[in-house]
Phi, psi and omega in degrees: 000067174289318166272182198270339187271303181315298177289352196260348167249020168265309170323312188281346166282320199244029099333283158326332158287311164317294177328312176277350181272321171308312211289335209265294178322306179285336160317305161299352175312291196276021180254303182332300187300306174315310149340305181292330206271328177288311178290011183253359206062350205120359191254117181302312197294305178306304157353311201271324176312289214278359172256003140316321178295308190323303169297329182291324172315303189298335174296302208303327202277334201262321172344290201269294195307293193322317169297327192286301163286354142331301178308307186284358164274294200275000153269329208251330243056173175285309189344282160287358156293314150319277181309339171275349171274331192274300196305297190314306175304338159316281159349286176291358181267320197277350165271324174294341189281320185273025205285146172251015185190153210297001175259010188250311182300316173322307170292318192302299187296330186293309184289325179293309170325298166316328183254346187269044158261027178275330159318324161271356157310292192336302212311259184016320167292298204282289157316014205237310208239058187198127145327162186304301196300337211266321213258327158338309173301296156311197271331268176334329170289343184262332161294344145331262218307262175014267216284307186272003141307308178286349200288306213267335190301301163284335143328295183295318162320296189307327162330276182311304156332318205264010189267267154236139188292352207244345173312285209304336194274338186267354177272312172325324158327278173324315221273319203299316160340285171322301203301349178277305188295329208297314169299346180262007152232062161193281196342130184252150153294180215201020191183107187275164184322295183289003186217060177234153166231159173295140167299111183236096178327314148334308151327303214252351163278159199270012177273354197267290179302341184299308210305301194296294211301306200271023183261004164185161198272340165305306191282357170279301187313305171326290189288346150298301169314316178300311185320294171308290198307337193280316161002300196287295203281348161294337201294331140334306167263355169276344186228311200336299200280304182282354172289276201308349178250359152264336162299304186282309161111050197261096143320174166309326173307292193297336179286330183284302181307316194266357157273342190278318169323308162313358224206335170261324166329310178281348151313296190292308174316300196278330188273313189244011183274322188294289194318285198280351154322318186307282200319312192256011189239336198106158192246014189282286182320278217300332168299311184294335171292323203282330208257332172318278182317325166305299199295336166241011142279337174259025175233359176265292161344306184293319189254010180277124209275308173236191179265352158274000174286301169337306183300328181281356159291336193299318171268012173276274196285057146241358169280324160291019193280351161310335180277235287281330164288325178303293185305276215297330171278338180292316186284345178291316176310336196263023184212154207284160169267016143270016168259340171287353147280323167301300205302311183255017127330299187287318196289318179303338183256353161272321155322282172319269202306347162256011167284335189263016155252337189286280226300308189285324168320305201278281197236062136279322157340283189282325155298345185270326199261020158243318167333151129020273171250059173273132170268349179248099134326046187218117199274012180280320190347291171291016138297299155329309192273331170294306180294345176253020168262327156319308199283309153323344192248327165294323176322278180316320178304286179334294194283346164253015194246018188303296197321326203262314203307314200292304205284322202081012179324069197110007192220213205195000000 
């Protein structure tokens, strides 16, 4: 995939994959905590407990697979790995539509962690068929594709919820199917034959990623930054759903809505902002702008008093959607192109791995400063606590991208 026409419909493909895998993901978003909160009788604060467990399980799970199928993408190719990830998460939506107790959704939540790892195939793709200079732009389609997954996903979940609550998952179900057969005639591979390595359990453990990672010091640093942010960005699916209908008085409907407003901000950022902002700033700013922005979005979060204070934040923190193509473009430069499924693998996999501490950090948070015996009263609190792991993730950014700041490297 050498020309500019192969690639730009190697993109456009897996854009659409991506899409149906978000889209197959945000349906379920505004239903789940509820779904947990019903098999609990009504009780929010435990609730808010036992789906922190939910989540740390779907981390542990992204922990350990994600490198591994990174790896096994960079032996096998990406293709099938997609499609075997896209199949499996069908699959695993249609146990979850039927679980009849709150330890069969439990288990339902265990397999999707193991199978939703074609988002780090995706990077991988998108780096396998984009130029160096280039991949900042490709990263942003796939974060595009992100946010209009989300756009149309929790909208439709909210819908759909309010209908039967056990509904969004068999469509969530339906969509991921499809998106497995769609790839399995139309996806092209992204990675030829001659430019794979052999698969190695050394790799894919995490003294294996030290090794890759700690192979130049921007790309060590980089994965310290990732590490807070992803850190910073569970608070969102960990809390999000259980704020708003308690802070706001926010239903299903109003929770679906107000994720999809996040989700077209990030369609705009990442889909028409990123490319020439890149061009004209460097991908250096824009990450440290993208972590600016965050951080005082969620502290505009944290303090809004109803929800339209809330909504007005939304496009102040939809601007951080600059780090993340920024970062990823930075980070792709420093590793070979049989290495790039592993790299975002590692990426996919500080996702897990700080996922399995975030669901519970944010909301044992948000039950103690909302509980009974808060001696403090402020249900913004895990919002608060995301911004200032933001403001430690501009630090770390700042202080390890100086050299390229110094070199002119990346900037305009």
């Amino acid at each position: 995939m050498t020309t500019a026409g192969p690639r730009r419909a190697a993109v456009i493909f897996i854009f659409i994959t991506v899409v149906l895998d978000v889209l197959a993901l945000g349906i379920i978003i505004p239903v789940l905590p509820m779904l947990v909160e019903d098999f609990l009788g009504g009780d929010t604060a435990r609730a808010a407990t036992v789906f922190g467990v939910f989540g740390t399980a779907w981390a542990m799970m992204q922990f350990v697979f994600a490198p591994i199928l990174g790896a096994l993408s960079d032996r096998w190719g990406r293709r099938p790995v997609i499609l075997l990830s896209c199949l499996g998460l069908g699959l695993d939506y249609v146990l979850m539509a039927l679980a009849p107790t709150l330890v069969w959704l439990f288990l339902g939540r265990i397999l999707s962690g193991v199978t939703s790892a074609s988002f780090a195939t995706a990077g991988a793709y998108i780096a396998d068929v984009t130029p160096v200079e280039k991949r900042a732009a490709g990263f942003g389609v796939v974060g595009a594709a992100f946010g209009l997954g989300f756009v149309l996903g929790p909208a439709l979940g909210g819908v759909l919820g309010a209908i039967d609550p056990r509904l969004p998952f068999w469509v969530a179900a339906g969509l991921a199917l499809v998106n497995a057969a769609y790839g399995y005639f139309v996806l092209p591979e992204s990675l030829p034959p001659e430019r794979r390595r052999q698969f190695s359990w050394g790799r894919v453990n995490p003294l294996g990623s030290l090794r890759l990672l700690r192979s130049h010091h921007e790309l060590f640093g980089l994965a310290a930054v990732t590490v807070f942010y992803h850190l910073a960005h569970h608070v969102l699916p960990s809390v999000f759903v259980l704020y708003g209908s308690y802070r706001y008085g926010w239903d299903a409907r109003a929770t679906g809505l107000t994720l999809a407003g996040v989700g077209v901000t990030s369609i705009i950022v990442q889909g028409g902002l990123v490319r020439p902002m890149v061009a004209r700033f460097g991908e250096r700013r824009m990450l440290l702008t993208g972590l600016a922005f965050g951080t005082v979005g969620y502290v505009i979060y944290a303090m809004a008093e109803t929800g339209a204070g809330f909504w007005l934040g939304i496009p102040i923190f939809g601007l951080m959607g600059l780090y993340g193509p920024s970062a990823q473009g930075l980070m792709t430069r420093h590793v070979t192109a049989a290495e790039q499924g592993q790299l975002q693998g590692i990426n996919s996999s500080f996702m897990g791995m700080t996922g399995i501490f975030a669901p519970a950090l944010f909301t044992v948070t948000f039950a103690e400063f909302i509980g009974p015996h808060a001696d403090w009263h402020l249900p913004g609190a895990p919002f608060l606590l995301a911004a200032g792991l933001l403001a430690i993730a501009w630090v770390i950014a700042w202080r390890v991208t100086r050299a390229r700041a110094s070199a002119g490297a990346g900037l305009k």
